[in-house]
Backbone as CSV, one residue per row, in Angstrom:
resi,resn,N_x,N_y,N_z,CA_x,CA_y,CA_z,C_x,C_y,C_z
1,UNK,-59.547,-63.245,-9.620,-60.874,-63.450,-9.082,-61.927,-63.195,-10.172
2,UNK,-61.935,-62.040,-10.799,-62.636,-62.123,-11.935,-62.672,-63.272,-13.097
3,UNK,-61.451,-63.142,-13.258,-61.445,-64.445,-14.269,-62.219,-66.266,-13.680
4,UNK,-61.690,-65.809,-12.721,-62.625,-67.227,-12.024,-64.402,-67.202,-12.424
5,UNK,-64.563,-65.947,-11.911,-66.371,-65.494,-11.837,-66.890,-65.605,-13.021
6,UNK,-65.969,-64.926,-14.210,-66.410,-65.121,-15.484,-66.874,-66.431,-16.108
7,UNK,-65.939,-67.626,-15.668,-65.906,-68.683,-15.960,-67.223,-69.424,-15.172
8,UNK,-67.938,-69.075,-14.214,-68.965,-69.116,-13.818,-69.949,-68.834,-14.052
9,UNK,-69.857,-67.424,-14.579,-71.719,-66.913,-14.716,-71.900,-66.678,-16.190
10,UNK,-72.684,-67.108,-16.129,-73.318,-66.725,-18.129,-73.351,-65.384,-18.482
11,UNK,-73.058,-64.233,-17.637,-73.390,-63.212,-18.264,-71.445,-62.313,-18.083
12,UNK,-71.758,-61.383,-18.875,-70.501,-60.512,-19.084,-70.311,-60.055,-17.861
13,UNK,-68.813,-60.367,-17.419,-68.016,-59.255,-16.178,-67.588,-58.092,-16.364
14,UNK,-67.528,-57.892,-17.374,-66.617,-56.745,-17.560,-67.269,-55.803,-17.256
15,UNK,-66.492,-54.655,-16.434,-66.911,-53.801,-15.238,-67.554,-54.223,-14.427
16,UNK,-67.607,-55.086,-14.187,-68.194,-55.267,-12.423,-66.969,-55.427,-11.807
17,UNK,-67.539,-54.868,-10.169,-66.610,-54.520,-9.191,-66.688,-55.991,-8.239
18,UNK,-65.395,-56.332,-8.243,-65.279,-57.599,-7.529,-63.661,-57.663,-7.084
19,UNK,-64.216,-58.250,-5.672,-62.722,-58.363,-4.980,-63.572,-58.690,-3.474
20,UNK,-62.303,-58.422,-2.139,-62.865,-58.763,-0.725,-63.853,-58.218,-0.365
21,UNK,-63.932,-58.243,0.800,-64.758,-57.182,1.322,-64.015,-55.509,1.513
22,UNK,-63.305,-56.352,2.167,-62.018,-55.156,2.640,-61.848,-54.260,1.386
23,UNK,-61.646,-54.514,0.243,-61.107,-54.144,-1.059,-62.249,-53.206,-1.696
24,UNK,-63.365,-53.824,-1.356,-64.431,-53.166,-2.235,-65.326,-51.991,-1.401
25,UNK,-64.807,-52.315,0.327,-65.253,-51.078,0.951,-63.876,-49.875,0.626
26,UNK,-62.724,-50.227,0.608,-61.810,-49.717,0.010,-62.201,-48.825,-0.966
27,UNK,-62.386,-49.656,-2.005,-62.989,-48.515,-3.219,-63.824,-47.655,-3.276
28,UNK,-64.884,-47.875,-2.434,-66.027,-47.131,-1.845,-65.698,-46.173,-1.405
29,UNK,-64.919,-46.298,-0.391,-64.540,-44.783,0.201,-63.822,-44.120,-0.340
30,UNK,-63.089,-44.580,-1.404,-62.128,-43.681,-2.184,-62.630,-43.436,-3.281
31,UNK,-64.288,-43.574,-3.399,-64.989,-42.798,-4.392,-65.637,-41.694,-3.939
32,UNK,-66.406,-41.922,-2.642,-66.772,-41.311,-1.588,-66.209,-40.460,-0.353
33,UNK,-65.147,-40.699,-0.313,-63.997,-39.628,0.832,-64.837,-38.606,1.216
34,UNK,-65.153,-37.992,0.663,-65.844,-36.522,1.065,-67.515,-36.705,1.815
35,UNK,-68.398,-37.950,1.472,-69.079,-38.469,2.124,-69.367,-38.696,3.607
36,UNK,-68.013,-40.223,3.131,-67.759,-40.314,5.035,-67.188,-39.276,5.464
37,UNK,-66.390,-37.984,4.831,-65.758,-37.157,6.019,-64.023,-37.534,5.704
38,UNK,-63.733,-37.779,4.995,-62.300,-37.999,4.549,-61.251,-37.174,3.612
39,UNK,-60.487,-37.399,4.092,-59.206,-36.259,3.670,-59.395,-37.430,2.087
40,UNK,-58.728,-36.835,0.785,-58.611,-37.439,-0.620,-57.809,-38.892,-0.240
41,UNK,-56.383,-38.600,0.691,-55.292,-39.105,0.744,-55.523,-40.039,1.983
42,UNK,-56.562,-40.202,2.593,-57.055,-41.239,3.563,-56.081,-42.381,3.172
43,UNK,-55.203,-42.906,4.467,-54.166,-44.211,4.591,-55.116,-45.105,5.393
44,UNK,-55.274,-46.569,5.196,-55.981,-47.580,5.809,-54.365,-48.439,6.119
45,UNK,-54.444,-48.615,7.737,-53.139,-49.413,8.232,-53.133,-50.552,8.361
46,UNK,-52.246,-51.332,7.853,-52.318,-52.683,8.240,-51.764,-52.788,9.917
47,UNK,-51.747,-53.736,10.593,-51.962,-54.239,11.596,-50.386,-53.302,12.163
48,UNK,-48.995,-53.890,11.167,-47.729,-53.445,11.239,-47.434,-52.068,11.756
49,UNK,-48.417,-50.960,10.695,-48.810,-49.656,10.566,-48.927,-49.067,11.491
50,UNK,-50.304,-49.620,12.354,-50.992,-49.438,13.678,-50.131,-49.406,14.722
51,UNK,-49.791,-50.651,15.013,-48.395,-50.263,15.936,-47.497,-49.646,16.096
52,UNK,-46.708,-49.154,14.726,-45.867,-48.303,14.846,-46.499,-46.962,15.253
53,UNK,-47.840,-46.582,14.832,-48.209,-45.374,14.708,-48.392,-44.884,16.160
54,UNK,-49.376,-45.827,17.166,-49.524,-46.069,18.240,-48.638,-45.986,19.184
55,UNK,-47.474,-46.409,18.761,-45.902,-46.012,19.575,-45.595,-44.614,19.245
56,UNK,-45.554,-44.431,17.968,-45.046,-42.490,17.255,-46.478,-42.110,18.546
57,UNK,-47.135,-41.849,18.487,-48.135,-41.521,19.348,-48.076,-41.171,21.084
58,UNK,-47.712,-42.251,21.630,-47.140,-42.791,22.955,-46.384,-41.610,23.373
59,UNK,-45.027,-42.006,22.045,-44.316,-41.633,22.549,-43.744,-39.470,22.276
60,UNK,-44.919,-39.346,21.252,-45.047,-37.869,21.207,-45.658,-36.990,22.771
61,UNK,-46.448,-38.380,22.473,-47.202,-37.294,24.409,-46.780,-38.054,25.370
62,UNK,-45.717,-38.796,25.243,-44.978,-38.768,26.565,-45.167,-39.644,27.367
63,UNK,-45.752,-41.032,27.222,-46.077,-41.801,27.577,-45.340,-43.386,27.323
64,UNK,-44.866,-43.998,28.523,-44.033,-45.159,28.508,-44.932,-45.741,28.050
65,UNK,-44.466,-46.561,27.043,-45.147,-48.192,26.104,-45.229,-49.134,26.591
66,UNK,-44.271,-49.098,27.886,-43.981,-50.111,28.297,-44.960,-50.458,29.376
67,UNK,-45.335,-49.203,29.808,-46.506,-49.137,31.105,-47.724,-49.268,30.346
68,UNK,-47.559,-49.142,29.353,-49.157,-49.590,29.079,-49.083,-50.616,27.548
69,UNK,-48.844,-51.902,27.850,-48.703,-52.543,26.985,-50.232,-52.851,26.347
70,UNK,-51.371,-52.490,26.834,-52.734,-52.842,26.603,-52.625,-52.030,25.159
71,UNK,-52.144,-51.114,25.157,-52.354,-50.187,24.339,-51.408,-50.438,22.964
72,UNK,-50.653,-51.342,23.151,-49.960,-51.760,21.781,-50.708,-53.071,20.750
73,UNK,-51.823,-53.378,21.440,-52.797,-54.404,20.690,-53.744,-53.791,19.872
74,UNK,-53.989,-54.468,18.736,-54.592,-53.566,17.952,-56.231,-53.365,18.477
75,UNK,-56.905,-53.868,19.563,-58.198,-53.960,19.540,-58.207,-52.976,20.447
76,UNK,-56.851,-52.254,20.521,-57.279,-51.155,21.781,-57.742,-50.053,22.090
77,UNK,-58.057,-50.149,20.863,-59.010,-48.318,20.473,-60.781,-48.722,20.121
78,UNK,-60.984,-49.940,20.153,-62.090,-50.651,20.207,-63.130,-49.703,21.225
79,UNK,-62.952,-49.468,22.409,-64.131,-49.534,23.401,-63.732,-47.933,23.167
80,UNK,-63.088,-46.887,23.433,-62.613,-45.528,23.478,-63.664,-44.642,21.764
81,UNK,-63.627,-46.046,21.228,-64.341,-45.497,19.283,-66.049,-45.476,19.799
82,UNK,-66.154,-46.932,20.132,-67.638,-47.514,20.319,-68.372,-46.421,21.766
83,UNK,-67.123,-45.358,22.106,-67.969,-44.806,23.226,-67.848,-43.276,22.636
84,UNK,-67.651,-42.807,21.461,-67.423,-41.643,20.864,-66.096,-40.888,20.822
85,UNK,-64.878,-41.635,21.914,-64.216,-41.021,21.889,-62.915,-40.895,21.376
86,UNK,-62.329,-39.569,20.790,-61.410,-39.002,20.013,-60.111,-39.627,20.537
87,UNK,-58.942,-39.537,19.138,-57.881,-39.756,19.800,-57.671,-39.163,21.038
88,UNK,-57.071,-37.657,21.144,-57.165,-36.937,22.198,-57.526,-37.467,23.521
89,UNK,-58.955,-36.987,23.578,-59.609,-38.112,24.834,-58.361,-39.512,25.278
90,UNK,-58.852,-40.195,24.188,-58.144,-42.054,24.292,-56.552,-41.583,25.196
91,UNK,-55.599,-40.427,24.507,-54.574,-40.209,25.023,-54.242,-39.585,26.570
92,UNK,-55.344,-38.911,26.710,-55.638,-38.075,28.209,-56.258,-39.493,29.075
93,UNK,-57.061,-40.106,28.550,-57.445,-41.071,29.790,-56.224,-41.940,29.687
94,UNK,-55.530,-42.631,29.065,-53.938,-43.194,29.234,-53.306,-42.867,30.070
95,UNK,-53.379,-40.985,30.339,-52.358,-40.434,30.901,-52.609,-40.607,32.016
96,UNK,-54.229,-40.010,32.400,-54.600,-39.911,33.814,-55.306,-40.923,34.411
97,UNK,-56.165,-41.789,33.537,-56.529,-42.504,34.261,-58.603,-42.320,33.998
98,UNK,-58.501,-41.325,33.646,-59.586,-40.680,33.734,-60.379,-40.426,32.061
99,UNK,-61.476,-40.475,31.786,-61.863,-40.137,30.545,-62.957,-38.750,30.565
């Protein structure tokens, strides 16, 4: 990608930061960790990740996967984030029903 850009702009690349989006908020936070609130060793999951983790999860507190298949999609921590709430929480309203 750089080499492409270079070949584009009249002026020198070298050190500039270029890549996705994904990639370059990436770097950001792993300059910054302590900023946002992050452990050094912060893991970002791919989609694969998520699921498995989400099952290790499930199935630590005891909860069939199977009964709640909503919860094996990755957008399913979407509304539980956007309303403040913690894993914890997300896992207790699963259980009961209740938040």
């Amino acid at each position: 990608m750089l080499t492409r850009l270079s070949a584009l702009l009249p002026i020198n690349t070298r050190g500039m930061w270029v890549g996705t989006f994904h990639g370059l908020c990436n770097r950001l936070l792993r300059a910054h960790h302590r900023d946002a609130g992050l452990p050094q060793t912060f893991q970002i999951l791919d989609t694969a990740d998520q699921l498995s983790a989400i099952k290790r999860l499930l199935k630590a507190a005891g909860i069939d996967d199977d009964k709640f298949p909503r919860a094996m999609s990755s957008g399913s921590s979407t509304v539980p984030k956007s309303r403040g709430c913690g894993p914890m929480m997300s896992m207790r309203t699963m259980r009961t029903g209740v938040a």
